[in-house]
N, C-alpha and C positions, 0 to 999 in steps of 0.2 A: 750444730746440725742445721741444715739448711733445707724447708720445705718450702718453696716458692712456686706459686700456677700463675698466669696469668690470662687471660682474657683475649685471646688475639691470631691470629692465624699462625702458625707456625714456621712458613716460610720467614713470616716476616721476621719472628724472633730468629729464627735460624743464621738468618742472614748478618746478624749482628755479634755472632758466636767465632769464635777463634778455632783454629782448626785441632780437632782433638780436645774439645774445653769437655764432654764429657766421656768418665770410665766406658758405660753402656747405655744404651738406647734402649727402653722394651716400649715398643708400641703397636698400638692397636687401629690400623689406620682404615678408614672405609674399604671394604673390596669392589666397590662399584659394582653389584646386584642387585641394588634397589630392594634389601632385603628388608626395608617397611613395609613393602605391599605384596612379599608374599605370604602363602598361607601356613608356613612351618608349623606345626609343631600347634595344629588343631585338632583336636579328638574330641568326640561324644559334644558337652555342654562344654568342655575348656576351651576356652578363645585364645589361640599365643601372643606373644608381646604383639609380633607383628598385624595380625589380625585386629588388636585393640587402634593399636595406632592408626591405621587404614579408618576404620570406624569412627576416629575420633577428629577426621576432617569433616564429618556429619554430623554429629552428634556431641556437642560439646559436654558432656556428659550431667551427672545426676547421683544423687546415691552417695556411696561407696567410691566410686572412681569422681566424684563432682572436686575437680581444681588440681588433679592427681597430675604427676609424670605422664602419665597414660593419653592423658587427655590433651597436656599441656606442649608435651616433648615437639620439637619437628620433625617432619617425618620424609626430607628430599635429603639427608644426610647421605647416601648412601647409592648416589645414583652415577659418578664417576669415583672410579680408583685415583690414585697417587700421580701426581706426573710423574715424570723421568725428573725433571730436576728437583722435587721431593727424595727421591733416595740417593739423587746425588749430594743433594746437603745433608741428607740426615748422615750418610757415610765420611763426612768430612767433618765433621763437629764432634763423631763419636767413636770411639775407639772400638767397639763392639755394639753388634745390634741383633736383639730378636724381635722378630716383624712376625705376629699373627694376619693367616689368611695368607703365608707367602707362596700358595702355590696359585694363588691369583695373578703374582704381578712379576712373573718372569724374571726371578734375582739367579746370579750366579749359581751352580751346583753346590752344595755344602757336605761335609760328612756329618754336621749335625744339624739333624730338624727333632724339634718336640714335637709326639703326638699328643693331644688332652682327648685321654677316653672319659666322656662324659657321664658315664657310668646310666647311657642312657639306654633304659631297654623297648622303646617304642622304637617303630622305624621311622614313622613321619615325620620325629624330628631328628635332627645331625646329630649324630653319637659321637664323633671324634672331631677334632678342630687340632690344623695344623701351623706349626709354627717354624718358622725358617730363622737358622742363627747362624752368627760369622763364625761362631766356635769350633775349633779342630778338637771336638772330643765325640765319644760317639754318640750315635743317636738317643733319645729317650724318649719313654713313654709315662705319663701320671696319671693316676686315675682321683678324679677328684668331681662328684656331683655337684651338677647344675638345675637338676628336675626346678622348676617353677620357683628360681631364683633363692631358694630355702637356704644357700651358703651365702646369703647377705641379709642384714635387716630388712633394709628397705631396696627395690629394684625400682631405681630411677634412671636406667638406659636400655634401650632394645637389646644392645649386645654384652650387657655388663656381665663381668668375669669375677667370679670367686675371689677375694683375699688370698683365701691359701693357695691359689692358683700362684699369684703374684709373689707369694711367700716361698713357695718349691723355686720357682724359677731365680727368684735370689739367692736362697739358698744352695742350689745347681752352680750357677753363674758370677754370682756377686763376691767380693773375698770385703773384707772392712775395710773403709775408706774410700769406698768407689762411690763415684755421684754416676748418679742416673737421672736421665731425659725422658718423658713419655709423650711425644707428640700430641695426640690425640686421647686426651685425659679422659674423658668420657665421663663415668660414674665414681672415678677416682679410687678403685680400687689397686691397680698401684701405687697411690700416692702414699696410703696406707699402709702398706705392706713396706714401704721403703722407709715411713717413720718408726715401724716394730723394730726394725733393725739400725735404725740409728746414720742411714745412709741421706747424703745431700741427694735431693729431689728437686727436679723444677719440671714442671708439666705445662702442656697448654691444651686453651680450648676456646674454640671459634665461637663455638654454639653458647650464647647469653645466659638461656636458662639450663641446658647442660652442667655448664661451668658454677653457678646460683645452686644448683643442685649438691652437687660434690662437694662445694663451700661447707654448708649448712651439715653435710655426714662426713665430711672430716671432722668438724669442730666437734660433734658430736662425738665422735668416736675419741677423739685426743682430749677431750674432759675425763672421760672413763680410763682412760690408757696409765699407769702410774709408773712408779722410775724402774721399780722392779721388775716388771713385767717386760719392758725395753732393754733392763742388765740381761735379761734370762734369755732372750731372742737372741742378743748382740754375740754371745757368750757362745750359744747354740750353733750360730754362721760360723766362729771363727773356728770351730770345732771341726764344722762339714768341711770350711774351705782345708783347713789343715791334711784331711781325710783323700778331697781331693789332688792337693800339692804330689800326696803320693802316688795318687794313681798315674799322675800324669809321669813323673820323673820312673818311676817303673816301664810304663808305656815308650818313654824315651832310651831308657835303656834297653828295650827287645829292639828296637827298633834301629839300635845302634850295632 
């Protein structure tokens, strides 16, 4: 099994890639909203990521946050979306791809897009986050909480996404043997989720301390991780994927 990230802008890796080198693409790529400096998902005394971060070009912090993510992260990530020639390569290196945030960047019609209900009952911040995929299966929805980052140890990126998040979607999508790309690695919680299942990973990430980040909570996480608990997940996929095979060839036979 192959987990490899490396350090570097993605085009650039991309550019070195053979057409189809990977199964699927899951990534997570800026939407160009500049959404460091807005004020999502502030109530009462709670500050949201975004709000920390904004404050933390003043205030190099102190405390509790003194040397933190929060303080340390950059915070102009997020100020242009993807070029054109960004999903033209990511489309030619990967045989499938789901792109969170695709109703930002004007991709083809699909019959399937993920919703993620974020199980979030405030209005001020985003309840749902969508995600656009090449897949002819139908849509879906998962409900899977985010409230103040509580589905990860540690929250060391503004937009970081649950494991299990990354785990449904493999589970959904992935069958055994598939390598997966994730452009924009961020907090590394797909990287994660594609070591529980035993799948070849290679991610990137531009951002120094970003990338120094997800280093240090992967390793973490893969000291903790034992063989069993990797048979039991692997075991799990091949189950779901089996489960799907059917649905689909059923769907192919009405369809015939």
């Amino acid at each position: 099994m192959i987990s490899t990230t490396y350090n570097m802008d993605c085009m650039a890796y991309m550019a070195n890639c053979q057409d189809n080198a990977f199964d699927i693409a899951i990534v997570d790529p800026p939407y160009g909203i500049n959404a460091p400096n807005m004020n999502m998902g502030s109530w009462g005394k709670y500050k949201s990521t975004a709000s920390r971060l904004k404050r933390s070009r003043f205030d190099k912090g102190g405390g509790h946050y003194a040397n933190s993510a929060f303080v340390t992260m950059n915070t102009d990530w997020d100020l242009n979306p993807p070029s054109r020639a960004y999903f033209e390569e990511l489309f030619r290196v990967s045989k499938n791809q789901i792109i969170f945030g695709g109703n930002y960047f004007g991709l083809p019609p699909t019959r399937c897009f993920v919703c993620w209900d974020k199980l979030q009952a405030l209005e001020n911040f985003s309840q749902v986050e969508y995600a656009w995929t090449s897949f002819d299966y139908p849509s879906k929805i998962v409900h899977i909480g985010s409230t103040g980052g509580r589905n990860d140890v540690e929250r060391i990126h503004p937009t970081q996404k649950p494991v299990k998040l990354y785990l449904w979607l493999m589970q959904k999508f992935c069958k055994p043997g598939d390598s997966i790309l994730d452009t924009h690695l961020g907090s590394g919680s797909s990287r994660i989720a594609a070591y529980q299942f035993g799948f070849d990973f290679v991610g990137t990430e531009i951002d120094k301390e970003y990338y120094e980040s997800q280093e240090k909570r992967f390793q973490a996480f893969k000291a903790d991780f034992d063989f069993d608990q990797k048979l039991f997940v692997a075991q799990e996929l091949q189950c779901n994927q089996l489960n799907l095979n059917e649905q689909w060839e059923k769907q192919q036979e009405c369809r015939s």
